[in-house]
C-alpha positions as CSV (number, residue, x, y, z in Angstrom):
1,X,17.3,42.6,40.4
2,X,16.6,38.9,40.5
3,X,18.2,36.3,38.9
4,X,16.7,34.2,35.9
5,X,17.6,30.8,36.2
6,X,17.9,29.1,33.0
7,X,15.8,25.5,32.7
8,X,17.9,22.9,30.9
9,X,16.2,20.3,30.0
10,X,18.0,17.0,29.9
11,X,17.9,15.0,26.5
12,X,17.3,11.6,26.9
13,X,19.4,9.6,24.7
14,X,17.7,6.0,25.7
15,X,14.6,7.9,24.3
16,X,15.8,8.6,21.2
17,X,17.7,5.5,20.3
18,X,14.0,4.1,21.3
19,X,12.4,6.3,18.7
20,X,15.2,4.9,16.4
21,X,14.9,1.4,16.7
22,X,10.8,1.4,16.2
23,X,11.4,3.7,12.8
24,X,14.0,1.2,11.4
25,X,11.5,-1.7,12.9
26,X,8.7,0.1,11.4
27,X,9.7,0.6,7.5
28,X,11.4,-3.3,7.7
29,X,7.7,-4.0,8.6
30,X,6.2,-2.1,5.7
31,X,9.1,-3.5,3.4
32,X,8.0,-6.9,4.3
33,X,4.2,-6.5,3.7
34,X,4.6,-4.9,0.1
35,X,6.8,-7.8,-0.3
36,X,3.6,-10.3,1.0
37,X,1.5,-8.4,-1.1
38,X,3.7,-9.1,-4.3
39,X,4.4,-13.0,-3.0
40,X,0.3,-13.1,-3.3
41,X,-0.7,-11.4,-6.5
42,X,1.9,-13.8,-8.2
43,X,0.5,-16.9,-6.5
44,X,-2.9,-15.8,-7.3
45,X,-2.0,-14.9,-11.0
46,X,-0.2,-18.9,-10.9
47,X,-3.5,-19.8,-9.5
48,X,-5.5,-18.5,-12.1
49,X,-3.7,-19.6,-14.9
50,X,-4.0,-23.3,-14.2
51,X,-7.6,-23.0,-13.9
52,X,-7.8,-23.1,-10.0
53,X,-11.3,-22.3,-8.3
54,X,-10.4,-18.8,-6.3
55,X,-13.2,-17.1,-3.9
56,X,-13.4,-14.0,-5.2
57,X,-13.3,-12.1,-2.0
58,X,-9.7,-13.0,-2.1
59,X,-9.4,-11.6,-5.7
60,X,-10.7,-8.4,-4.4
61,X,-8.6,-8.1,-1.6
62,X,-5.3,-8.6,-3.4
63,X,-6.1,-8.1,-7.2
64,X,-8.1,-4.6,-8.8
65,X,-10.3,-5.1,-11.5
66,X,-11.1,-3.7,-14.4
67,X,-14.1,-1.6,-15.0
68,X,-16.7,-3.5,-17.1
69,X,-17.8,-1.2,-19.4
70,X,-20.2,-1.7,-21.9
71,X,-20.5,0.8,-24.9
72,X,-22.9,1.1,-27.8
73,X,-21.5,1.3,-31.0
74,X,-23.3,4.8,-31.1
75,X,-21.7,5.7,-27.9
76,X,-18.4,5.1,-29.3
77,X,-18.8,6.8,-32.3
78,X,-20.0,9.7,-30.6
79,X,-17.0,9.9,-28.4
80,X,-14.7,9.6,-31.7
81,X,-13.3,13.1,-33.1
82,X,-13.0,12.4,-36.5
83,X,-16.6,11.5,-37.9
């Protein structure tokens, strides 16, 4: 009979504390930029409630409109339940 010779693989702890350090660096990252993103929509909202001239590109990027939706008064009655 021949002898199976187990393969042990060596774990690599520098590796892993690698793999640890980029997570944590990662979701400080992605804590920061939600922060950003919160820093901008209130500087924007400032912005546009003193009456100051924004490009709207940057409106899109940061800020979601709403729908404009424009409904007859048929339309609306129509969609009411109770008529």
């Amino acid at each position: 009979m021949s002898k199976r010779r187990k393969t042990g693989y060596k774990i690599d702890s520098e590796y892993f504390a690698q793999l640890d350090y980029l997570g944590a660096e990662y979701s400080a990252a992605l804590e920061k930029i939600e922060e950003q993103n919160k820093d901008i929509r209130k500087l924007i909202a400032l912005l546009v409630e003193h009456d100051v001239p924004i490009p709207g590109n940057i409106i899109d990027q940061y800020i979601r409109r709403a729908p404009e939706e424009t409904h007859d008064i048929q339309e609306v009655e129509k969609e009411l339940p109770f008529n």
